[in-house]
N, C-alpha and C positions, 0 to 999 in steps of 0.2 A: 684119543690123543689129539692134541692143540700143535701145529703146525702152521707157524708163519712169525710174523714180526710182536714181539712184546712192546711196549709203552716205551717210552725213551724216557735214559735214566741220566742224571747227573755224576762226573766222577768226584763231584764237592760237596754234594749232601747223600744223606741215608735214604736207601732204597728198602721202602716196606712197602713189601706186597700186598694185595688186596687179599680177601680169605677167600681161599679155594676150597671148595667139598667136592667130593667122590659122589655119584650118585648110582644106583644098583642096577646094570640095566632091564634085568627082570621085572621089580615092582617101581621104579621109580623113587625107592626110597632114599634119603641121605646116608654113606655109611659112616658111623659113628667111630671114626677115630681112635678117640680116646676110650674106647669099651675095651674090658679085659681080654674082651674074647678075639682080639686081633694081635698080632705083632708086629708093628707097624715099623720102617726105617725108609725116611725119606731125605733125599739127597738134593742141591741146587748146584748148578757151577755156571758159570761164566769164564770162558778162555778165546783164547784169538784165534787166529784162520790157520796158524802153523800149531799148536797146541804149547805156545812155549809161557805163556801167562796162563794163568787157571787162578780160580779163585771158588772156593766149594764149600757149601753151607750144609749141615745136617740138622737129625734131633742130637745127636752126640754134643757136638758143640755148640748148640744153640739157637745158632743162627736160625734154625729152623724148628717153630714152636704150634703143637696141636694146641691147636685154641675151641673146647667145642668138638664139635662132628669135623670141622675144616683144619684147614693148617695153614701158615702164613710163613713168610722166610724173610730176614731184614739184615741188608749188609751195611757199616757203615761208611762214612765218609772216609774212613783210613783205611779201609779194606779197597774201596775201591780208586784208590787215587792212584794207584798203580797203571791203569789202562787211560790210553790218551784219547781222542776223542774217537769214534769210529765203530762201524760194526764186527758184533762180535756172537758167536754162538752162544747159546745159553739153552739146558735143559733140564728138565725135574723128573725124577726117578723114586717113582714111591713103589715098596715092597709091603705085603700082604700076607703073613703066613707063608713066606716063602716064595710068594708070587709078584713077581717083576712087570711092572708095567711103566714104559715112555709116556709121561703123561704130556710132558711140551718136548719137545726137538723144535727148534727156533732160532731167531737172533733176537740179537737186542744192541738199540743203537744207544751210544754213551755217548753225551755232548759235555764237551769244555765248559765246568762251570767256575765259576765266583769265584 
């Protein structure tokens, strides 16, 4: 699990994340995402300190796309114009056959853009 501050994001432009993979901690393998043999459902959000803004990306809706062995999450500039400048929690939640794992619990700091 990744615990602490993510990259700082703009509330004016799109925020695409970098590709993340899963790695097996037995053999050091990549785990392959997109293979049949998983059922994968991963989650993103973004909300404030009282939980009264939220903003939440999946594979459902899109926002969150297995690309590969990895996966990447991308909100737009309209999604996030909602939150003003300031730190905010953000966490990703990817499930495995049924198995739940916190892969970030974090913040992320949103700066006043353009």
């Amino acid at each position: 699990m990744f615990t602490g501050q993510l990259a700082d994001i703009s509330n004016r432009a799109t925020w695409l994340s970098d590709t993340v993979e899963l790695v097996d901690d037995e053999d050091g393998s990549t785990i392959d995402l997109a293979s049949t043999d998983y059922t994968v459902a991963i989650s993103v959000y973004i909300k404030d300190q009282d939980g009264c803004r939220r903003l939440t990306g999946s594979l459902d809706d899109g926002r969150v796309v297995i690309d590969g062995p990895g996966f990447h999450w991308q909100f737009e500039d309209t999604d996030l114009r909602q939150f003003c400048a300031g730190t905010y929690k953000c966490g990703v939640k990817v499930t495995i056959n049924g198995f739940i794992t916190d892969l970030i619990i974090g913040t992320v700091a949103i700066v006043e853009g353009n």
